[in-house]
PALO-152153 format. One record per residue: residue number from 1; residue in one letter; x, y, z of N, C-alpha, C in turn. Coordinates in nm, 2 decimals. Example, Ala and Ser with C-alpha at 12.3 -4.5 7.8 and 13.67 -1.06 7.14 Angstrom:
<r resi="1" resn="A" n_u="1.32" n_v="-0.57" n_w="0.78" ca_u="1.23" ca_v="-0.45" ca_w="0.78" c_u="1.32" c_v="-0.33" c_w="0.78"/>
<r resi="2" resn="S" n_u="1.28" n_v="-0.22" n_w="0.71" ca_u="1.37" ca_v="-0.11" ca_w="0.71" c_u="1.29" c_v="0.00" c_w="0.79"/>
***
This chain:
<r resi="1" resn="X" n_u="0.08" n_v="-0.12" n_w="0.00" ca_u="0.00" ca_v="0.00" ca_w="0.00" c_u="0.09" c_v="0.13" c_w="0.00"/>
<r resi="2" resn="X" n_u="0.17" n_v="0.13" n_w="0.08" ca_u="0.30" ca_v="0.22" ca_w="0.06" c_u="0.37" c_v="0.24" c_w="-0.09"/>
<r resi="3" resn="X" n_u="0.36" n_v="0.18" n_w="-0.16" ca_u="0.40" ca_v="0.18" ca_w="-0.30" c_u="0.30" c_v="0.29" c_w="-0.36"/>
<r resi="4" resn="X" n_u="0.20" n_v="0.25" n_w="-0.36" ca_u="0.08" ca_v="0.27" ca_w="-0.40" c_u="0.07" c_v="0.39" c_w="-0.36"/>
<r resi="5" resn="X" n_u="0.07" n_v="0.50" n_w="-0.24" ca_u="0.09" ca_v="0.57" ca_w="-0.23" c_u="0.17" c_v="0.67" c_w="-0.24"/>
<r resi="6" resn="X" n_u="0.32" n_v="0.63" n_w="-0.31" ca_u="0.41" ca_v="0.70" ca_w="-0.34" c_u="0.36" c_v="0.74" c_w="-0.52"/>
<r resi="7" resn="X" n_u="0.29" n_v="0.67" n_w="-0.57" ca_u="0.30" ca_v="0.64" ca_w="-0.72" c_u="0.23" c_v="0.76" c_w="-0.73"/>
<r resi="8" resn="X" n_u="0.11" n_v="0.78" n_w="-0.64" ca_u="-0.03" ca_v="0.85" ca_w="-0.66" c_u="-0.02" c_v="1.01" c_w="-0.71"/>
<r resi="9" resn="X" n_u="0.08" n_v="1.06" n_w="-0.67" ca_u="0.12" ca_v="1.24" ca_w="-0.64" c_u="0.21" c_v="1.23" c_w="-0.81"/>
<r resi="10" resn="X" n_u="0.31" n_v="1.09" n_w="-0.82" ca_u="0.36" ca_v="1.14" ca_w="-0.93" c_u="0.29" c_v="1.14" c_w="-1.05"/>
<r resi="11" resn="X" n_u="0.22" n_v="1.06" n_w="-1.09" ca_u="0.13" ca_v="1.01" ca_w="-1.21" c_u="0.05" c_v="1.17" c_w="-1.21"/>
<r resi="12" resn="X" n_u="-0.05" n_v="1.21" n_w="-1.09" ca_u="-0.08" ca_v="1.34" ca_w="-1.15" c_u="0.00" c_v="1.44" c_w="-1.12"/>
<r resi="13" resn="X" n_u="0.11" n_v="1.45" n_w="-1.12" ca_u="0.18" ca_v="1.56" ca_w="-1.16" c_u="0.22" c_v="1.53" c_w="-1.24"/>
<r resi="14" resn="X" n_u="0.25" n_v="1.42" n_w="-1.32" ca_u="0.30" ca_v="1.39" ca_w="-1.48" c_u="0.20" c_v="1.49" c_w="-1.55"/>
<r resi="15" resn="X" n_u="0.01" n_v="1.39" n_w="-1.51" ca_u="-0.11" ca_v="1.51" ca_w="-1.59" c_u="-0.08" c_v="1.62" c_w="-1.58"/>
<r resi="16" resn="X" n_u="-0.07" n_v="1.70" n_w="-1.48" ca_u="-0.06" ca_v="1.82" ca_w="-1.43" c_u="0.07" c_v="1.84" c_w="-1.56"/>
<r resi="17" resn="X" n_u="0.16" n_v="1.82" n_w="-1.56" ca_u="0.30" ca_v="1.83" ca_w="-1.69" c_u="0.24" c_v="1.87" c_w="-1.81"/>
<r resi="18" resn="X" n_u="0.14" n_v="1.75" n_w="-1.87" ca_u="0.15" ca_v="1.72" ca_w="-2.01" c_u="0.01" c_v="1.84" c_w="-1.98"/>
<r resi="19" resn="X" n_u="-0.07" n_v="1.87" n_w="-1.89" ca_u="-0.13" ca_v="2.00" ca_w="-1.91" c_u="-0.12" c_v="2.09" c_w="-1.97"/>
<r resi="20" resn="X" n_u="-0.02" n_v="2.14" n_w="-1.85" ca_u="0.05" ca_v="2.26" ca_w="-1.84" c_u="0.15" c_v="2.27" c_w="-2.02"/>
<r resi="21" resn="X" n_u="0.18" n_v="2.15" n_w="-2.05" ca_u="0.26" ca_v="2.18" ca_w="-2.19" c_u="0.14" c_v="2.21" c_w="-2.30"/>
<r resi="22" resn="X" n_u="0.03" n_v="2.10" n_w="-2.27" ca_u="-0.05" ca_v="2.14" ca_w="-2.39" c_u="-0.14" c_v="2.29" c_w="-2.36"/>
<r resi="23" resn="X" n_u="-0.14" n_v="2.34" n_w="-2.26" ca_u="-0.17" ca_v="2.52" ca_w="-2.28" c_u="-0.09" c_v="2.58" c_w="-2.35"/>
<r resi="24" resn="X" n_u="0.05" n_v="2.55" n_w="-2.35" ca_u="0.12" ca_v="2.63" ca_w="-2.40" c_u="0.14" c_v="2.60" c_w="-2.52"/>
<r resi="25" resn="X" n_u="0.09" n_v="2.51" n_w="-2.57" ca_u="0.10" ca_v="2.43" ca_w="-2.72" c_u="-0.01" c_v="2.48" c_w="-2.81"/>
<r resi="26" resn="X" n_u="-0.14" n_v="2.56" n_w="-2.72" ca_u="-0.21" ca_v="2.57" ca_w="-2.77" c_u="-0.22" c_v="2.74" c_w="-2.77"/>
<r resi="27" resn="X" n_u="-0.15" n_v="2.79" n_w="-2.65" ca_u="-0.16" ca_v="2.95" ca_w="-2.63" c_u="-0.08" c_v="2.98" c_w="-2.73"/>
<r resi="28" resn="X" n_u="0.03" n_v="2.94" n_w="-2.75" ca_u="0.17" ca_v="3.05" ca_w="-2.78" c_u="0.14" c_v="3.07" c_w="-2.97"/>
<r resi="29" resn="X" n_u="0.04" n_v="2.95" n_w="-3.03" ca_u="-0.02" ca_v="3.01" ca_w="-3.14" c_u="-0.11" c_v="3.09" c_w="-3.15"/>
<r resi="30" resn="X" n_u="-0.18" n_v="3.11" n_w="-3.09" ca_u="-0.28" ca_v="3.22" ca_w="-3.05" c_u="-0.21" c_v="3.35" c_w="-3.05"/>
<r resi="31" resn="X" n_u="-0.13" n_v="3.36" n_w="-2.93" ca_u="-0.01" ca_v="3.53" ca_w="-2.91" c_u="0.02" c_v="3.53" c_w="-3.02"/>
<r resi="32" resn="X" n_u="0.09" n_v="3.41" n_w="-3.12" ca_u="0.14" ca_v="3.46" ca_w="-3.18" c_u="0.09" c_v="3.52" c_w="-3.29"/>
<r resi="33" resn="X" n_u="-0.04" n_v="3.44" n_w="-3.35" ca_u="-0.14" ca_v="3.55" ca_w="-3.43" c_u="-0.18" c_v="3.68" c_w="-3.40"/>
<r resi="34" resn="X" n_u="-0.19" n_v="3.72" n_w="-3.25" ca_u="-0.20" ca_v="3.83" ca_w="-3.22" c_u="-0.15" c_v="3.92" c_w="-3.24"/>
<r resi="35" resn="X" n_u="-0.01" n_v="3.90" n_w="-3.22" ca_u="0.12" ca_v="3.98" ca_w="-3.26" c_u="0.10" c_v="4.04" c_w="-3.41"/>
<r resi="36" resn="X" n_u="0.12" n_v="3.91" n_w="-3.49" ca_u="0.11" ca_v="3.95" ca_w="-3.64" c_u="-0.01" c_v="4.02" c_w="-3.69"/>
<r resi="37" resn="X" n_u="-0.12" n_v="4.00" n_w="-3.65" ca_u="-0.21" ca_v="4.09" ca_w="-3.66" c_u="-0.23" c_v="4.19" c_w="-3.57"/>
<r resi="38" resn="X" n_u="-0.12" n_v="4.28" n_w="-3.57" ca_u="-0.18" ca_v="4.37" ca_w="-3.45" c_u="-0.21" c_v="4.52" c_w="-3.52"/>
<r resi="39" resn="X" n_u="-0.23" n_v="4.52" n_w="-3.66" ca_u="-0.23" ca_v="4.65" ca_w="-3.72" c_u="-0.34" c_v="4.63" c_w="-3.75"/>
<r resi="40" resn="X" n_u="-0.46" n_v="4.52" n_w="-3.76" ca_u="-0.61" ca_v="4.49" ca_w="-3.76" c_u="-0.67" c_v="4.47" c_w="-3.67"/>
<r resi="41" resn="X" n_u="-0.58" n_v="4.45" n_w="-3.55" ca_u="-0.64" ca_v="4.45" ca_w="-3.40" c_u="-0.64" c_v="4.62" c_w="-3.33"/>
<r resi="42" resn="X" n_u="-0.59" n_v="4.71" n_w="-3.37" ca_u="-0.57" ca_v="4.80" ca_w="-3.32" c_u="-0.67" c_v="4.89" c_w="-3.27"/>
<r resi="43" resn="X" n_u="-0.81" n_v="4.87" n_w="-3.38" ca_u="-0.94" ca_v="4.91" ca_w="-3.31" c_u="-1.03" c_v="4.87" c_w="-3.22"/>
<r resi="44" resn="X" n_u="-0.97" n_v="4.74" n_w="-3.17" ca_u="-1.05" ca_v="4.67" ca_w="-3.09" c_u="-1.00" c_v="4.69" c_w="-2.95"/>
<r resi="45" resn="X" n_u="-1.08" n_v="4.73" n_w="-2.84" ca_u="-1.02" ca_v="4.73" ca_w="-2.73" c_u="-0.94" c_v="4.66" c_w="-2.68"/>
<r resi="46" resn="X" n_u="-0.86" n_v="4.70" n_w="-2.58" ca_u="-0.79" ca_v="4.58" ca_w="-2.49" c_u="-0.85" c_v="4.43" c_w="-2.45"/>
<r resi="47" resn="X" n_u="-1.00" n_v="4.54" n_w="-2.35" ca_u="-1.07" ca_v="4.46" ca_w="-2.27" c_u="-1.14" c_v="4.34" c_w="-2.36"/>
<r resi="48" resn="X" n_u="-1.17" n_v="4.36" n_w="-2.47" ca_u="-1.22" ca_v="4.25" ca_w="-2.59" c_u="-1.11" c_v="4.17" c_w="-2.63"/>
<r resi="49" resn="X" n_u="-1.00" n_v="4.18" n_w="-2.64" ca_u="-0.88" ca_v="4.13" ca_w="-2.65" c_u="-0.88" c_v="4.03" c_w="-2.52"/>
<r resi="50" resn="X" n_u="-0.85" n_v="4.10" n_w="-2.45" ca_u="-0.85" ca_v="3.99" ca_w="-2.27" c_u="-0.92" c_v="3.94" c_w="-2.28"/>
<r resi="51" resn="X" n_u="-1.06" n_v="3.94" n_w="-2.27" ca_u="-1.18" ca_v="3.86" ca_w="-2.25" c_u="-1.17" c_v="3.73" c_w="-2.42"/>
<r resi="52" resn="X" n_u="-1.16" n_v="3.79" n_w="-2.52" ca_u="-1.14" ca_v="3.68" ca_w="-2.63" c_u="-0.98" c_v="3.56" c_w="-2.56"/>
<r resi="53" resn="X" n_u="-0.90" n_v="3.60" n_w="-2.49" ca_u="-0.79" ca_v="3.55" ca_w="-2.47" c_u="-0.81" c_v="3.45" c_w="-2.36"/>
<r resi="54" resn="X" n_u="-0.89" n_v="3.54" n_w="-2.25" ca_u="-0.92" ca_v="3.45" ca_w="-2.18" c_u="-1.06" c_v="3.34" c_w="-2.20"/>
<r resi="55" resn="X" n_u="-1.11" n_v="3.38" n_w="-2.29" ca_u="-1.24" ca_v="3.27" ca_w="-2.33" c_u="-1.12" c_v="3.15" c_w="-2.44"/>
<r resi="56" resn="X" n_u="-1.04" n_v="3.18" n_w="-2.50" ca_u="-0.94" ca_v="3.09" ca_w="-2.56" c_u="-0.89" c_v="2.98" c_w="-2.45"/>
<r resi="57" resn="X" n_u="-0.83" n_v="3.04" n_w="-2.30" ca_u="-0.80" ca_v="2.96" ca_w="-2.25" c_u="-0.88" c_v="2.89" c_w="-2.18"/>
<r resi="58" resn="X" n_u="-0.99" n_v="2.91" n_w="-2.14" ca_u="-1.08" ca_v="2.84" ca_w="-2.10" c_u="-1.17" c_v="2.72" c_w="-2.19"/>
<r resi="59" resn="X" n_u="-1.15" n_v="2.76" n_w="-2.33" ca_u="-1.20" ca_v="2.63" ca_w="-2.42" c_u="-1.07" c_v="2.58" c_w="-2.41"/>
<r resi="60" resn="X" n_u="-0.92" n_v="2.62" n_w="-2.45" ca_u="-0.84" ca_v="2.51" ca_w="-2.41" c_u="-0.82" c_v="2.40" c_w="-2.33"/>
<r resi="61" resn="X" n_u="-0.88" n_v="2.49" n_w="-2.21" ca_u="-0.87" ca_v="2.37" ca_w="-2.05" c_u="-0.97" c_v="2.30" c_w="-2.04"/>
<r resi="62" resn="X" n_u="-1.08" n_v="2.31" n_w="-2.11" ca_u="-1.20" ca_v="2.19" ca_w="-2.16" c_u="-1.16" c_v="2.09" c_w="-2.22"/>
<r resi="63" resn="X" n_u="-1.10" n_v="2.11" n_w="-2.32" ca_u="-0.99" ca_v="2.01" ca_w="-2.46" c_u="-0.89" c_v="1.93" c_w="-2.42"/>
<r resi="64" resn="X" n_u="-0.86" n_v="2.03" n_w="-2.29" ca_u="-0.73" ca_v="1.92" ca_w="-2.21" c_u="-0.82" c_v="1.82" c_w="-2.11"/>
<r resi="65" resn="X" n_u="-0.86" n_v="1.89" n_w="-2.07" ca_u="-0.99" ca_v="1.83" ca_w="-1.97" c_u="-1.06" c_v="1.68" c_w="-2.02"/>
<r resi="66" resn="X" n_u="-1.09" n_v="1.70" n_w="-2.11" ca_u="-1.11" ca_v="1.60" ca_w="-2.17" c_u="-1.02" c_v="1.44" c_w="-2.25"/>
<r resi="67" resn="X" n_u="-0.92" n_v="1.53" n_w="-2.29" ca_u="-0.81" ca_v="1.45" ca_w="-2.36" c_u="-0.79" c_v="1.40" c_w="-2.19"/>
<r resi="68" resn="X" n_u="-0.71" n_v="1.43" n_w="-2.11" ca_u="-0.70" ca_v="1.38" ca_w="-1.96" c_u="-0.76" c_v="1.31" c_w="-1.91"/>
<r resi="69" resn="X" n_u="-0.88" n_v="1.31" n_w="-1.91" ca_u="-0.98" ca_v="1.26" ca_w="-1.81" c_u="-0.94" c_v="1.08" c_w="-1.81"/>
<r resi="70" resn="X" n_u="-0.96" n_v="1.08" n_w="-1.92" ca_u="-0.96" ca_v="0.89" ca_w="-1.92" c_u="-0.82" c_v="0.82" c_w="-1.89"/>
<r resi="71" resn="X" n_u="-0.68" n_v="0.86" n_w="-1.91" ca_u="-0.59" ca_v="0.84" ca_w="-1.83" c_u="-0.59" c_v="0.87" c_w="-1.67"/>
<r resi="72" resn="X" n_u="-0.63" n_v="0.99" n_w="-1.62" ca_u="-0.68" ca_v="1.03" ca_w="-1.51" c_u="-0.77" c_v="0.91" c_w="-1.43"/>
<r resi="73" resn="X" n_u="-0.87" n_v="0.86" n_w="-1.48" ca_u="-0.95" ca_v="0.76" ca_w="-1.46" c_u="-0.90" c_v="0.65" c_w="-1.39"/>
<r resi="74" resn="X" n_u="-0.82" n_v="0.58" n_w="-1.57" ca_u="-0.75" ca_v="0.43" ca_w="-1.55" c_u="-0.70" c_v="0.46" c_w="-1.44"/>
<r resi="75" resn="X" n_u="-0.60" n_v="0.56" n_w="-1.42" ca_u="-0.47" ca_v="0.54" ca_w="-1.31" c_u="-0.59" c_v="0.55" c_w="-1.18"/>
<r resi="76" resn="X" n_u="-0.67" n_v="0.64" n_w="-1.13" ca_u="-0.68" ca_v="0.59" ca_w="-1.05" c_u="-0.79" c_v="0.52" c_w="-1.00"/>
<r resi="77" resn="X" n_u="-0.85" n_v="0.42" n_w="-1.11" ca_u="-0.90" ca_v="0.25" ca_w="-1.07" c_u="-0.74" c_v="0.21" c_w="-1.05"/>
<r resi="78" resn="X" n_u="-0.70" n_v="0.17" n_w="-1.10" ca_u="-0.57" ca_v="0.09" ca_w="-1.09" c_u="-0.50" c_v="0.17" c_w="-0.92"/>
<r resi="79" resn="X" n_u="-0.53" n_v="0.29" n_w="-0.89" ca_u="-0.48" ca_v="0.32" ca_w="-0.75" c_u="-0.55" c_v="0.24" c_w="-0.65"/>
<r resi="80" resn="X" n_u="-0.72" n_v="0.29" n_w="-0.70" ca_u="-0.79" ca_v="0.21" ca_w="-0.64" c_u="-0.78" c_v="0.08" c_w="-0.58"/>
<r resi="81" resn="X" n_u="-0.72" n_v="0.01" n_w="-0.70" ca_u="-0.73" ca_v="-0.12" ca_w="-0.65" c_u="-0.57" c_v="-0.22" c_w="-0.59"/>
<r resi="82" resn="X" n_u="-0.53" n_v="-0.10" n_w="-0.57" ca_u="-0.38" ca_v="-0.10" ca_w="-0.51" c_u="-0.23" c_v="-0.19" c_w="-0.63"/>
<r resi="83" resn="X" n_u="-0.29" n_v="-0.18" n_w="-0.78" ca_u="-0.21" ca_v="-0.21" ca_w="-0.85" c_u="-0.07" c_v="-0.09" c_w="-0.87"/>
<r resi="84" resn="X" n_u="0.04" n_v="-0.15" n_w="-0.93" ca_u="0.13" ca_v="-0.09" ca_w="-0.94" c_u="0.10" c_v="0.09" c_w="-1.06"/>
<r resi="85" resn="X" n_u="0.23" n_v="0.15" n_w="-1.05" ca_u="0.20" ca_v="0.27" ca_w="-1.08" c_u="0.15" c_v="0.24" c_w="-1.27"/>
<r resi="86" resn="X" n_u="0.09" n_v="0.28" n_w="-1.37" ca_u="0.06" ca_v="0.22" ca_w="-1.47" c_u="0.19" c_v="0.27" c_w="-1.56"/>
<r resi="87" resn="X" n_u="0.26" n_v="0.37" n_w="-1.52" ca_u="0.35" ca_v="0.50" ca_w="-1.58" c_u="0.49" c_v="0.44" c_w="-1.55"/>
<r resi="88" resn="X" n_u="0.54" n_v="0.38" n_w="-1.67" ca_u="0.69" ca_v="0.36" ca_w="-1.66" c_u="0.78" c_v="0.47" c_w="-1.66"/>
<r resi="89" resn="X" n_u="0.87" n_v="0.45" n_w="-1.54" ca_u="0.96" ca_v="0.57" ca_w="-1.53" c_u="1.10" c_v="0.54" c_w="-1.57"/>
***
């Protein structure tokens, strides 16, 4: 059971990893169209800008949310049932 509870923190901090990389996999093309369009963006306010940016990253973390979930799951039935960690290190 001691096994078992060492495995638990790293597996989702792996998720937590492959998260945190796919925001940025998905943000940094976004800025980056920003940028290049910023001479068509210029009439649009800031606050429409933020709010479109931040509505971007919130459908992001839905898309990750999802792609995650069912690894999230397996691992922890397999915690559940005190099997080893599924995640070769």
């Amino acid at each position: 059971m001691e096994k078992a509870k060492s495995s638990f923190p790293n597996t989702f901090q792996y998720l937590l990893g492959v998260y945190l990389a796919g925001l940025l996999c998905f943000s940094l093309p976004r800025l980056f169209l920003l940028t290049i369009s910023s001479n068509i963006t210029q009439d649009i306010p800031n606050t429409v800008l933020a709010e479109a940016l931040f509505m971007g990253f919130r459908f992001d973390t839905v898309i990750l949310c999802y792609i995650l979930a069912l690894p999230a799951l397996i691992h922890s039935i397999y915690f559940g049932l005190g099997k080893k960690n599924i995640i070769v290190e």
